[in-house]
N, C-alpha and C positions, 0 to 999 in steps of 0.2 A: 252174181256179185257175192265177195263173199263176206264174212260175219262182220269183220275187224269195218270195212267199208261201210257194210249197215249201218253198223254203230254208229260211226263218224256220220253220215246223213241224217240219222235220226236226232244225233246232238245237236246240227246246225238247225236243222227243221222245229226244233224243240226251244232253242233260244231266240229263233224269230216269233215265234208266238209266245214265247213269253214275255220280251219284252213288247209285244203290243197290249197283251194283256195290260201290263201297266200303263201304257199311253189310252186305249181303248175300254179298256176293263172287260173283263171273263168273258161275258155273254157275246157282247160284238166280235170279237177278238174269236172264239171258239165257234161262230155262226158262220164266219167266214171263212175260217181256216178248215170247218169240215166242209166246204161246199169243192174241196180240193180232192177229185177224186182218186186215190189209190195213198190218202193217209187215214192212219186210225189214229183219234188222238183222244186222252184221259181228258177227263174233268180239270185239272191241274197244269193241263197245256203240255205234257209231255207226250211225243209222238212215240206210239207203241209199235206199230208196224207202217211198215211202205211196201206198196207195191207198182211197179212200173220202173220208168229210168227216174233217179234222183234227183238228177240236175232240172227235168220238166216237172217236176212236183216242186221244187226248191222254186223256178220260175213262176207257177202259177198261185202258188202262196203267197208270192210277192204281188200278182197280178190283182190277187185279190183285195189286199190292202190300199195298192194304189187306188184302183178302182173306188175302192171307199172313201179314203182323204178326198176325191175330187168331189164325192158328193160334198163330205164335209164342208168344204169349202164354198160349196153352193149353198148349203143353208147358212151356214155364215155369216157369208156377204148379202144374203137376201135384203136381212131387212134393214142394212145399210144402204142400199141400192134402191130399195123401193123409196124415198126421199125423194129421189130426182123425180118432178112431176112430167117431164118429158119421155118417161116412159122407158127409158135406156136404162139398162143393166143389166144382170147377167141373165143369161137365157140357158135354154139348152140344144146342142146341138142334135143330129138326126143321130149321134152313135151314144147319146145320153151325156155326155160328156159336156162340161160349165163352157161356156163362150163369153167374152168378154164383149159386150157393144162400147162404140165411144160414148164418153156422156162429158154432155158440156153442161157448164155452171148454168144457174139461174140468175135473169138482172140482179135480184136482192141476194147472191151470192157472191158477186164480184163489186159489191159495193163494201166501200171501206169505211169505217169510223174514225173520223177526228179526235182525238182526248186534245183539248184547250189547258194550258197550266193555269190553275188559278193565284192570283197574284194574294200569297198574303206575307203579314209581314213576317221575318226572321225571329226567332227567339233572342232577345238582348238587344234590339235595334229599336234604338226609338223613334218615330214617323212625326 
């Protein structure tokens, strides 16, 4: 591959972690992006070297994020979900990944409140 190429990979590679940096912040953001092997990345989120094909390192940076959001979204939802006293909510499946159960209401969940209008009298109306 040659230089001009590098380049151009190491800038895409370097503005995907950068902007998760801002969505995730530093630590997360650079814990996962080095767990991508055949990139070097600075403190600062700039990718310094790559090594391997670009497009599978460009892939697996992404893999890794994903991979995270789905936790994210499992802690989440937790402890909205743990409410349901019927036990349904999200789980995990065998590849680690969130699953959704069905969860249906509870009796005093699908119970409705009536508001009655109270009759009083108008301002300027005499009774």
């Amino acid at each position: 591959m040659d230089q001009v190429q590098d380049k151009d990979y190491k800038t895409v590679l370097t503005e995907v972690i950068k902007k998760q940096m801002v969505i995730l912040g530093p630590d997360i953001t650079l814990a996962k992006a080095r767990n991508v092997h055949g990139l070097t990345i600075a403190d600062d989120g700039t990718v310094t070297n790559i090594q391997g094909h670009p497009q599978e390192l460009i892939q697996s940076l992404i893999d890794q994020f994903v991979q995270l959001s789905g936790l994210i979204v499992k802690k989440t939802m937790e402890p909205l979900l743990s409410i349901y006293p019927d036990g349904n909510g999200v789980t995990e499946s065998q590849s680690g990944q969130p699953t959704q159960s069905t969860i249906q209401p509870t009796p005093n969940q699908t119970q409705q409140t009536t508001i009655e209008p109270v009759n009083t009298p108008a301002e300027g109306v005499k009774q």
